[in-house]
FIVO-791275 format. One record per residue (C-alpha): x, y, z; residue in one letter. Coordinates in steps of 0.02 Angstrom, whole numbers, padded with zeros to 5 digits, always signed. Example, Ala and Ser with C-alpha at 12.3 -4.5 7.8 and 13.67 -1.06 7.14 Angstrom:
BEGIN
+00615-00225+00390A;+00684-00053+00357S;
end
This chain:
BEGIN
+05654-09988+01579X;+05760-09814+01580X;+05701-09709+01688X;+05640-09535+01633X;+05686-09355+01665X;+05554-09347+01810X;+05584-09500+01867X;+05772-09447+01874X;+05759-09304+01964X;+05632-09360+02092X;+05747-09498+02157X;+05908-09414+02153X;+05900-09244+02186X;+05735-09181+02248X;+05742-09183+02426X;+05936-09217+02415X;+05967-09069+02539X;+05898-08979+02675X;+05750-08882+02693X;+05784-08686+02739X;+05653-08563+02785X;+05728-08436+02640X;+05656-08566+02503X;+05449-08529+02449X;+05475-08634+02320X;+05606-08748+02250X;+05620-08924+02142X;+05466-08960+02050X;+05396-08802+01997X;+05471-08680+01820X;+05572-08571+01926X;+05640-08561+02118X;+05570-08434+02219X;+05685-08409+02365X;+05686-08242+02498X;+05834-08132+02532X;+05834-08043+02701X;+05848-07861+02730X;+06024-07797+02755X;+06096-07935+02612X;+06150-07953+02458X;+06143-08087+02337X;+06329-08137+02248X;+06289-08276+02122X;+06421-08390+02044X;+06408-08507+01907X;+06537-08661+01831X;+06531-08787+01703X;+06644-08959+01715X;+06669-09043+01568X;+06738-09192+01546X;+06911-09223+01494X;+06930-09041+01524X;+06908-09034+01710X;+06910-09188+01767X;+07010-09347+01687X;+06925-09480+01614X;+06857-09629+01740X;+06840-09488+01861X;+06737-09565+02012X;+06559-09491+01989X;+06561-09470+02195X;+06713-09342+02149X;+06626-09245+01982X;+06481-09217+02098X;+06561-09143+02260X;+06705-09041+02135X;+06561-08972+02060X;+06487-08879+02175X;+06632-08877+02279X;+06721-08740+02136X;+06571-08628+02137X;+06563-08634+02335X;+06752-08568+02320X;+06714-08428+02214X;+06570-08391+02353X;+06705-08398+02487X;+06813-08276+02375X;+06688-08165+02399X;+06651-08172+02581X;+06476-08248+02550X;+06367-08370+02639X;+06281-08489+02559X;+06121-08523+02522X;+06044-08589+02369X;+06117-08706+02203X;+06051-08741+02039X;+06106-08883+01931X;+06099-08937+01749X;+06178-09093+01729X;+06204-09173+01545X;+06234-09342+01531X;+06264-09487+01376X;+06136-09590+01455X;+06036-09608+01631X;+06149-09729+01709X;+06069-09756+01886X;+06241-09803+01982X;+06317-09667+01910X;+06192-09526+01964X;+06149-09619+02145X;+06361-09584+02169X;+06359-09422+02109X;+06218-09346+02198X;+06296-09419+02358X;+06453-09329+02313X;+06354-09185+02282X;+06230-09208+02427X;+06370-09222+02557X;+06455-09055+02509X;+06295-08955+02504X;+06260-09051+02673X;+06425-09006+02748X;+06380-08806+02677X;+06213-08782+02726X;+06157-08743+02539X;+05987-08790+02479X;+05968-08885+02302X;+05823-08772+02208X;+05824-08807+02039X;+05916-08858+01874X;+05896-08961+01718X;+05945-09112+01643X;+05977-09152+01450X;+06063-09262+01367X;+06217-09256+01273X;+06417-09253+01302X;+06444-09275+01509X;+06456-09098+01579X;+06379-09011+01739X;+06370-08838+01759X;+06320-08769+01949X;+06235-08603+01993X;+06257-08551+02171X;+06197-08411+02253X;+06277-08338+02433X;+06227-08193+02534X;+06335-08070+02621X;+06306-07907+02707X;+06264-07749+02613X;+06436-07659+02561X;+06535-07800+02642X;+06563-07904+02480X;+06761-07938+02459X;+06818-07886+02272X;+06977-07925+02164X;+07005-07741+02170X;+07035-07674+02339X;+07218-07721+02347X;+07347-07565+02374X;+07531-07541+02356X;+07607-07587+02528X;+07471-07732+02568X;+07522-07896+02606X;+07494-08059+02491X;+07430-08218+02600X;+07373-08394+02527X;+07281-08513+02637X;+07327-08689+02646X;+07458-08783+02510X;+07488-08778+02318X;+07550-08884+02184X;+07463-09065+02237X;+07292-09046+02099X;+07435-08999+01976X;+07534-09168+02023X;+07403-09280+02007X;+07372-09217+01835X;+07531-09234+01767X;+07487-09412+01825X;+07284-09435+01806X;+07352-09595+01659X;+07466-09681+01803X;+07399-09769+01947X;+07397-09681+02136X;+07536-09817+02207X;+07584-09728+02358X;+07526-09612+02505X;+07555-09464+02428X;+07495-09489+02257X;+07327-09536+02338X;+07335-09377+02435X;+07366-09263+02278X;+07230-09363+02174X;+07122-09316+02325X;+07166-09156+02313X;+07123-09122+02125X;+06943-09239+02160X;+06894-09172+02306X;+06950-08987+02334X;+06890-08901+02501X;+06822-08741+02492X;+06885-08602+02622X;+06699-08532+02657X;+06734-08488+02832X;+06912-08402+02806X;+06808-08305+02661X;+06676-08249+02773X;+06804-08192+02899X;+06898-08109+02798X;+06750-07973+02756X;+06806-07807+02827X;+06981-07873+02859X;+07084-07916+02685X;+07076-07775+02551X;+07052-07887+02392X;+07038-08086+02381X;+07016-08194+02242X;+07016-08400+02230X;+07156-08503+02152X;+07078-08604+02008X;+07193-08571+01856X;+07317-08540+01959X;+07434-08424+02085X;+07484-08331+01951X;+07364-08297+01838X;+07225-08261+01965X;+07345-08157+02064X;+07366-08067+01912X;+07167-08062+01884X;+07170-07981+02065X;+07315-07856+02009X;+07239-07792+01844X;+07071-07759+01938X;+07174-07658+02068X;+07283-07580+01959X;+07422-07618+02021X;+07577-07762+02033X;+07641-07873+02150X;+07827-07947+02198X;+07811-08138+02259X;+07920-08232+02366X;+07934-08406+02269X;+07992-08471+02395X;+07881-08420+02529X;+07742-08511+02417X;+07653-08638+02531X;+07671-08796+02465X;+07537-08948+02489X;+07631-09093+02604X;+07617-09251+02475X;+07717-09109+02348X;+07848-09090+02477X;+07850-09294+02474X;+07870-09296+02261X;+07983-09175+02221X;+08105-09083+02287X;+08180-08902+02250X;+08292-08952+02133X;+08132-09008+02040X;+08069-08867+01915X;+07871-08933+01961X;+07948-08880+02158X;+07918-08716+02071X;+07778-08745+01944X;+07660-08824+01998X;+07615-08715+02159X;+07634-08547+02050X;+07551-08625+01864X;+07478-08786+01922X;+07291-08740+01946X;+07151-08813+02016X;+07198-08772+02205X;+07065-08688+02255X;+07125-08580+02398X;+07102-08428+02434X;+07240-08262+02368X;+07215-08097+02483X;+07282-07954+02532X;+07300-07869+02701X;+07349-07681+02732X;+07485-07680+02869X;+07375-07621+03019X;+07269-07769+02980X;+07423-07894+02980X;+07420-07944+03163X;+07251-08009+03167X;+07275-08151+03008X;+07389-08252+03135X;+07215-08253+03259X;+07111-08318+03104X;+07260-08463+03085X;+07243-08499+03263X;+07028-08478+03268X;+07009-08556+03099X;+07142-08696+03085X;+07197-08650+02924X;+07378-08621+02877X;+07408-08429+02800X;+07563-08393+02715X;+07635-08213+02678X;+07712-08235+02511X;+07747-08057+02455X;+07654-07884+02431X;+07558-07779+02306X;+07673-07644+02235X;+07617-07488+02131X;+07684-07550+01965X;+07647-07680+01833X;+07630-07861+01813X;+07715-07994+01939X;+07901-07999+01993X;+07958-08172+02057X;+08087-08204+02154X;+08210-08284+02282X;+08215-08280+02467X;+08380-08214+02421X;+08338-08085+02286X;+08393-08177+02143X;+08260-08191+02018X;+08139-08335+01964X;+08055-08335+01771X;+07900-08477+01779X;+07890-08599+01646X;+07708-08576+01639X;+07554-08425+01675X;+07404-08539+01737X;+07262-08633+01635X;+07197-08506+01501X;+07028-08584+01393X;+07045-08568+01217X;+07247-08514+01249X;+07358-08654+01178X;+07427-08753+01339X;+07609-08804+01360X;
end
């Protein structure tokens, strides 16, 4: 017999993660009634994953549920937040039991791992999509912004680029060596950089999260600051198992770290007082930061060589509803 709506989200996702004292009410109920302390504010962030959009076909559910909350928890870490609470409408062709026990344990683990509390969602039916509400908190006044950046401040990335781009250039070819497996990991299971976002608060000027990628969200972060930004292609940290598939004679050497997408690191700028203490947070944190240029007072991006000369991209990031190369 199929099982029902209820059914469905009694056994999979009701009690799928922990208790917190913040919650009055959660799963079973019309609405979530959850408590914010005094001194906090909320910052709420919602995605939807569709697939063959985000996620190739076959996907392993395990994957579609951790990436799914795992992109929304990066846009809390942009922000400096902690989290706290997630909401989660899930759409699905049919109730197919194996598929939803491996996708709430992708799902489950991550919020685990996070310390956010499952409150709420719904679940239709219809084309496969899942769309994830999260909600962090963060001191008052303390929330980073795109638009803090200033001419003079430094550009850092955390961690490497250009592997999620890789493996989708090759989601229809099988993973047959080490560092295939390591890219396809990286596009199904990205890591969000929640502690590097919360200690950043009160120490970078402007942040933002690499989705669509370096370049277009970099230029998200410029427009909001009003101002432009010289890069160092060349400076631009690429993932290991790139380093192992192409070389920089390669045009994806280039490409894929500055177009590719689907990184989900973390972009931020640093005024040059502030500099010093970044190569603590490397040490403290265990997370690789790269200065890769700085924010200038003009317009747009300017990419170039370590030894001035130039660099145009072949590509500007993922755009919906702008035709992709």
């Amino acid at each position: 017999m199929p099982i029902g709506e209820f059914d469905l989200i009694a056994q999979y996702f009701a009690g799928l993660t922990p208790d917190r004292d913040d919650i009055r009410l959660g799963i079973g109920d019309d609405a979530a009634v959850v408590s914010v302390p005094p001194g906090q504010e909320l910052v709420i962030a919602v995605d939807t994953l569709v697939a063959g959009v985000h996620f190739p076909a076959g996907t392993d559910p395990r994957a579609i549920g951790h990436k799914a909350l795992a992109v929304n928890l990066s846009d809390l870490a942009a922000m400096g937040a902690e989290p706290a609470w997630a909401l989660l409408a899930l759409t699905l062709p049919e109730a197919d039991e194996a598929w939803l026990a491996a996708f709430a344990a992708g799902f489950g683990r991550l919020a685990r791992d996070s310390e956010i509390a499952l409150i709420g969602g719904d679940t239709t039916r219809g084309p496969l999509s899942v769309t994830v509400t999260v909600h962090g908190r963060v001191p008052e006044g303390q929330a980073l912004t795109r638009s803090g950046a200033r001419p003079g401040d430094a550009i850092y990335i955390s961690g490497g680029l250009g592997a999620a781009a890789a493996a989708l250039a090759s989601s229809d070819s099988p993973a047959d060596s080490e560092a295939r497996q390591a890219c396809r990991a990286r596009l199904d299971y990205p890591e969000p950089r929640l502690a590097l976002g919360q200690a950043l608060c009160g120490l970078a000027s402007a942040a933002i999260d690499i989705s669509d990628g370096l370049l277009a969200d970099l230029g998200h972060l410029c427009r909001s600051s009003s101002a432009g930004a010289e890069i160092d292609v060349d400076a631009v940290p690429r993932h290991p198992a790139l380093t192992q598939l192409v070389t920089g004679d390669d045009v994806a050497w280039y490409d894929w770290p500055l177009a590719g997408g689907d990184d989900y690191e973390l972009c931020f700028t640093v005024s040059g007082e502030k500099e010093p203490k970044i190569n603590m947070l490397t040490e403290t944190l265990g997370i690789a930061l790269t200065r890769i240029g700085r924010i200038t007072a003009g317009e747009g991006l300017v990419l170039q060589h370590a030894d001035g000369g130039g660099y145009q991209a072949h590509g500007k990031g993922y755009q919906h509803f702008a035709p992709q190369s």
